[in-house]
FIFI-350054 format. One record per residue: residue in one letter; chain; residue number from 0; x, y, z of N, C-alpha, C, O, CB in turn. Coordinates in steps of 0.2 Angstrom, whole numbers. Glycine has a CB too. Layout:
// FIFI-350054
> residu:chaine:num:npx:npy:npz:capx:capy:capz:cpx:cpy:cpz:opx:opy:opz:cbpx:cbpy:cbpz
> A:A:NUM:X:Y:Z:X:Y:Z:X:Y:Z:X:Y:Z:X:Y:Z
...
This chain:
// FIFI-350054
> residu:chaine:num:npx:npy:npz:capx:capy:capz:cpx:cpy:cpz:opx:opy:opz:cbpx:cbpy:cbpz
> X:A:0:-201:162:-38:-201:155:-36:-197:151:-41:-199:145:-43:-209:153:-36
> X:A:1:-193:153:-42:-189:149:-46:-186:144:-43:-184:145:-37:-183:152:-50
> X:A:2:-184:138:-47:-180:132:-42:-185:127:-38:-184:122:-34:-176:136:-37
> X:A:3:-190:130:-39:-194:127:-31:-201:126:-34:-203:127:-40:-195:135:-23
> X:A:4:-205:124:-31:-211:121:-34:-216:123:-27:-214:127:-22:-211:112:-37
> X:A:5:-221:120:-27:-226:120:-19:-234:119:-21:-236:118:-27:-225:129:-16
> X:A:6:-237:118:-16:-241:117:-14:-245:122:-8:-242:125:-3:-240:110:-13
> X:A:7:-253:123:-9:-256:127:-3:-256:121:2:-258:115:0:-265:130:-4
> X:A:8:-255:121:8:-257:118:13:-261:122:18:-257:124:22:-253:115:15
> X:A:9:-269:124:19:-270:125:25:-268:134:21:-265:137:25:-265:121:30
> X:A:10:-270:136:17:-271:142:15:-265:145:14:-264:151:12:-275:145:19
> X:A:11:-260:140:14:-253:144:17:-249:139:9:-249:133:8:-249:140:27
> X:A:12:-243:146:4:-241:141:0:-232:140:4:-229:143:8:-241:143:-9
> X:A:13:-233:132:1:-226:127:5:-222:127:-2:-223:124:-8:-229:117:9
> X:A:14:-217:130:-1:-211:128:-7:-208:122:-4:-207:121:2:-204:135:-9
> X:A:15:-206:118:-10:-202:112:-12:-197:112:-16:-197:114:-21:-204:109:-15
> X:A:16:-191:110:-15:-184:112:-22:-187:107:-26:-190:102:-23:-173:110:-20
> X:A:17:-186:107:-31:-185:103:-37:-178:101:-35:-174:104:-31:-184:107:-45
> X:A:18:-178:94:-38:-171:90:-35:-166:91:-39:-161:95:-37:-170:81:-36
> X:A:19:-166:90:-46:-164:94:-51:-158:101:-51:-152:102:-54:-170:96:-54
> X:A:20:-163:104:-47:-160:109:-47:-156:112:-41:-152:117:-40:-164:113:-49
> X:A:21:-159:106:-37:-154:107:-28:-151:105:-31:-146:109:-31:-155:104:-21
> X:A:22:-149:99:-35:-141:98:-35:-138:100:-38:-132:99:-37:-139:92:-36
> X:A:23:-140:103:-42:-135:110:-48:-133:115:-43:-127:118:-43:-142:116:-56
> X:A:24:-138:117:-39:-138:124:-34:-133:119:-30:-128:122:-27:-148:128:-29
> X:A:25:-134:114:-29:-128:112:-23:-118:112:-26:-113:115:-24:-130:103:-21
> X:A:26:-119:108:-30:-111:109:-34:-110:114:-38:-105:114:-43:-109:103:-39
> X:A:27:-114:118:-38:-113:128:-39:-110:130:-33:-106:134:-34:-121:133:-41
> X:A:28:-112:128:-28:-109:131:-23:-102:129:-21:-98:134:-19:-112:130:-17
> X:A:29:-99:124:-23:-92:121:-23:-87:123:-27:-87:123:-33:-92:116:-25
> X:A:30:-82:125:-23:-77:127:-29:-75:121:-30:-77:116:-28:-70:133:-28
> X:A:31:-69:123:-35:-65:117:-40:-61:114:-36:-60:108:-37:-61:119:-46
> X:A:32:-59:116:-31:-55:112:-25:-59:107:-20:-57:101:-19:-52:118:-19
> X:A:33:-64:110:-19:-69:107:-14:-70:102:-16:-69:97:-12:-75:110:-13
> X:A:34:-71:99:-23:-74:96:-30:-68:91:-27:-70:85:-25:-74:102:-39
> X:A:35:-62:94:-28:-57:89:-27:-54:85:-23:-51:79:-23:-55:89:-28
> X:A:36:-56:91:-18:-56:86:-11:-59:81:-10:-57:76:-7:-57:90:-7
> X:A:37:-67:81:-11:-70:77:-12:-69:70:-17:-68:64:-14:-75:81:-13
> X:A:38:-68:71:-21:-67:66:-25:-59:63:-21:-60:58:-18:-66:70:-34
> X:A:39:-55:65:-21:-49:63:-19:-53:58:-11:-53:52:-10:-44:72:-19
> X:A:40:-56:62:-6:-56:58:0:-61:53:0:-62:50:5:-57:63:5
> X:A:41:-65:52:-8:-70:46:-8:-67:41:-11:-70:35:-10:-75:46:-12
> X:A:42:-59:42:-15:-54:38:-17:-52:35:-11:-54:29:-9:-49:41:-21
> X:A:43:-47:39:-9:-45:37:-1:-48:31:2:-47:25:3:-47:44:4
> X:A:44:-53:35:3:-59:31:8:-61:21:5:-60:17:8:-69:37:7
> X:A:45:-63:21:-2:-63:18:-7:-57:12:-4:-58:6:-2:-61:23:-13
> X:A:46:-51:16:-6:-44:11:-7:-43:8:1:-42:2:2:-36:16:-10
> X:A:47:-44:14:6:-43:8:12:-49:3:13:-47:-3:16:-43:12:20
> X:A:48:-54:4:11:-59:-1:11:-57:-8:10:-60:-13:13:-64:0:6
> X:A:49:-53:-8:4:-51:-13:-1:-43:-16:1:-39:-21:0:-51:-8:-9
> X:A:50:-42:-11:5:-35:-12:10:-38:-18:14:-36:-24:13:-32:-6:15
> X:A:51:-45:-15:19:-45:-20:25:-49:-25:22:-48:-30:26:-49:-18:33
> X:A:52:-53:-27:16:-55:-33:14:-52:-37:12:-53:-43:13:-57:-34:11
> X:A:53:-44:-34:9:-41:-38:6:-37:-42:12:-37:-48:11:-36:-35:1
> X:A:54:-35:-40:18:-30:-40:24:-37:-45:26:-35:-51:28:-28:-31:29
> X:A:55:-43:-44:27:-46:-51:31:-47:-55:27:-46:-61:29:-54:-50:36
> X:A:56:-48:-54:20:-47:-61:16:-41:-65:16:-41:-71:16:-48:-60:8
> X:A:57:-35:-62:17:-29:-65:17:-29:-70:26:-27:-76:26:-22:-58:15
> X:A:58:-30:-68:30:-30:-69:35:-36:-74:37:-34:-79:40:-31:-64:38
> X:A:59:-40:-74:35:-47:-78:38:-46:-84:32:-45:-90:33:-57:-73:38
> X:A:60:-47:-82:26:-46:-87:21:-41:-92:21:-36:-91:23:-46:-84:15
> X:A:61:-43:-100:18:-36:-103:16:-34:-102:9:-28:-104:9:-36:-111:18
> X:A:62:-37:-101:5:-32:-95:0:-29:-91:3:-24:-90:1:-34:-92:-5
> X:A:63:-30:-87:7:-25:-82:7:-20:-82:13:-16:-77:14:-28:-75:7
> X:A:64:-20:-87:17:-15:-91:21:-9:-96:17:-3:-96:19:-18:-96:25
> X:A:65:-12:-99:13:-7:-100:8:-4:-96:5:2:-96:3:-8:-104:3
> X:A:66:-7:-89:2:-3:-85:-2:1:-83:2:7:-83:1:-7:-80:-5
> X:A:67:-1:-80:10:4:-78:14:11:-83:17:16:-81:19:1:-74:20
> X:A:68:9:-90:16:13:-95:17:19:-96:12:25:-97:13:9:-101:16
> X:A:69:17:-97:6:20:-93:0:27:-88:0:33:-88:0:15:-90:-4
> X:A:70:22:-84:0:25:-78:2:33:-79:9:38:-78:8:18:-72:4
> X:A:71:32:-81:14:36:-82:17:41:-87:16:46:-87:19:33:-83:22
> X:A:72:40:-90:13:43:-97:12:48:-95:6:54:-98:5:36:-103:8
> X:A:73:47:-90:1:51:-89:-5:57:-83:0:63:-83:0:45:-85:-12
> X:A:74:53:-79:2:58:-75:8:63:-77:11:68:-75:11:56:-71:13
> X:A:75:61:-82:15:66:-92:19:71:-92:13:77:-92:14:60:-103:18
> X:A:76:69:-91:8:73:-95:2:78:-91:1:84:-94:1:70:-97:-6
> X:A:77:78:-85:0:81:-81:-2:87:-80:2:93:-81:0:79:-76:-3
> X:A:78:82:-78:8:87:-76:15:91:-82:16:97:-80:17:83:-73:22
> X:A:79:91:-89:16:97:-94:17:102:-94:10:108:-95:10:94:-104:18
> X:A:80:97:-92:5:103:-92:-2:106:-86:-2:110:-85:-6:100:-93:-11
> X:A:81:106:-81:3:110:-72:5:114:-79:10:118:-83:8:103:-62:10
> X:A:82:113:-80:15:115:-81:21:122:-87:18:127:-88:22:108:-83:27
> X:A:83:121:-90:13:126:-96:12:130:-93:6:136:-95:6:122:-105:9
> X:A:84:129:-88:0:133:-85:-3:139:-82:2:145:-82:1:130:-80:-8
> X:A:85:137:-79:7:138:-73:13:146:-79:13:151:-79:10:131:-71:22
> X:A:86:143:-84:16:147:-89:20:154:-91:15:160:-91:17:142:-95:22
> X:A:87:150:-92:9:154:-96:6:161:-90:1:167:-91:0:148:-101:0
> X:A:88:157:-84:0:164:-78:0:168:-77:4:173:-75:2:164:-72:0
> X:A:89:167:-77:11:172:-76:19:175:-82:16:181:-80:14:168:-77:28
> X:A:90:173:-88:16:177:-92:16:182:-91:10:188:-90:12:173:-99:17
> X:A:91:182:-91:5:187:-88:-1:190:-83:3:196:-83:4:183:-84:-8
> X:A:92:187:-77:6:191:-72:7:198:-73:13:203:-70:13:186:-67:9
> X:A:93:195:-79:18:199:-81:23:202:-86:20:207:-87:24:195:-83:29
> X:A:94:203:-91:13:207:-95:14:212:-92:7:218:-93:6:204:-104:14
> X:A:95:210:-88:5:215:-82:-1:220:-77:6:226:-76:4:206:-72:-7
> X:A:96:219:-76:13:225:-72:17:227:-79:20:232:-77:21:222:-64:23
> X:A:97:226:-84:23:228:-89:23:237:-91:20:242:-93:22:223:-91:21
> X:A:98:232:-90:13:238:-93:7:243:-86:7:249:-86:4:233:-95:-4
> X:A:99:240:-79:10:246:-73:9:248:-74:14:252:-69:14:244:-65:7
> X:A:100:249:-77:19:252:-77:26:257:-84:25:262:-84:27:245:-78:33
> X:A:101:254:-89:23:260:-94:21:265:-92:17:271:-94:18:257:-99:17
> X:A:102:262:-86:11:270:-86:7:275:-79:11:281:-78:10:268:-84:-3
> X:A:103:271:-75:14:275:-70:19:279:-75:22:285:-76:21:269:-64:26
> X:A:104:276:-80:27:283:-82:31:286:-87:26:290:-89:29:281:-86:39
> X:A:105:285:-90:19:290:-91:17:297:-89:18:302:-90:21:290:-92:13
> X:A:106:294:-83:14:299:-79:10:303:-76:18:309:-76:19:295:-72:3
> X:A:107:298:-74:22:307:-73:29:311:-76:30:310:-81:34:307:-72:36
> X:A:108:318:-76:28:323:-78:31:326:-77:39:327:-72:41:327:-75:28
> X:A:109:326:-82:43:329:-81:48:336:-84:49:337:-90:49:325:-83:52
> X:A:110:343:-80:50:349:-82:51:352:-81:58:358:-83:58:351:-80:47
């Protein structure tokens, strides 16, 4: 009767586990993988938790409408300050063959 404890009920004895020792007798039974799998898929579980709170706080909240307002707004910024460098080197690059096409047809002679 090791592990276990009990009581007569009814002439009859009833074993009981000690908790103690179920749960030792339980993660005795686990190997080291199991162990980690476990751990690993309560992480998991854990972090998407913390994923979809964060995702409906950003969404339902007006802090996190501005943060995502923010956020869009500095991306705007960027993408017109990409989009006007873009512009403003073509234009160097188109008025630099411009000026190499002016001095080509100088320099031909026609007689």
């Amino acid at each position: 009767m090791t592990g276990t404890r009990g009581r007569f009920e009814k002439g009859v004895w009833v074993e009981e586990p000690i908790p103690d020792e179920a749960e030792k007798a339980g993660t005795a039974e686990k190997t080291p993988m199991d162990s980690r799998i476990q751990e690993v898929s309560a992480d998991v579980s854990g972090t998407i938790n913390k994923v979809v709170s964060l995702a409906k706080d950003l969404f339902t909240t007006e802090e996190g409408r501005k943060h995502i307002q923010t956020k869009i707004d500095g991306a705007a910024n960027q993408l017109d300050s990409a989009i006007k460098d873009f512009i403003s080197e073509s234009e160097k690059v188109f008025s630099s063959r411009k000026g190499e096409e002016k001095q080509e047809k100088k320099q031909i002679k026609v007689e």
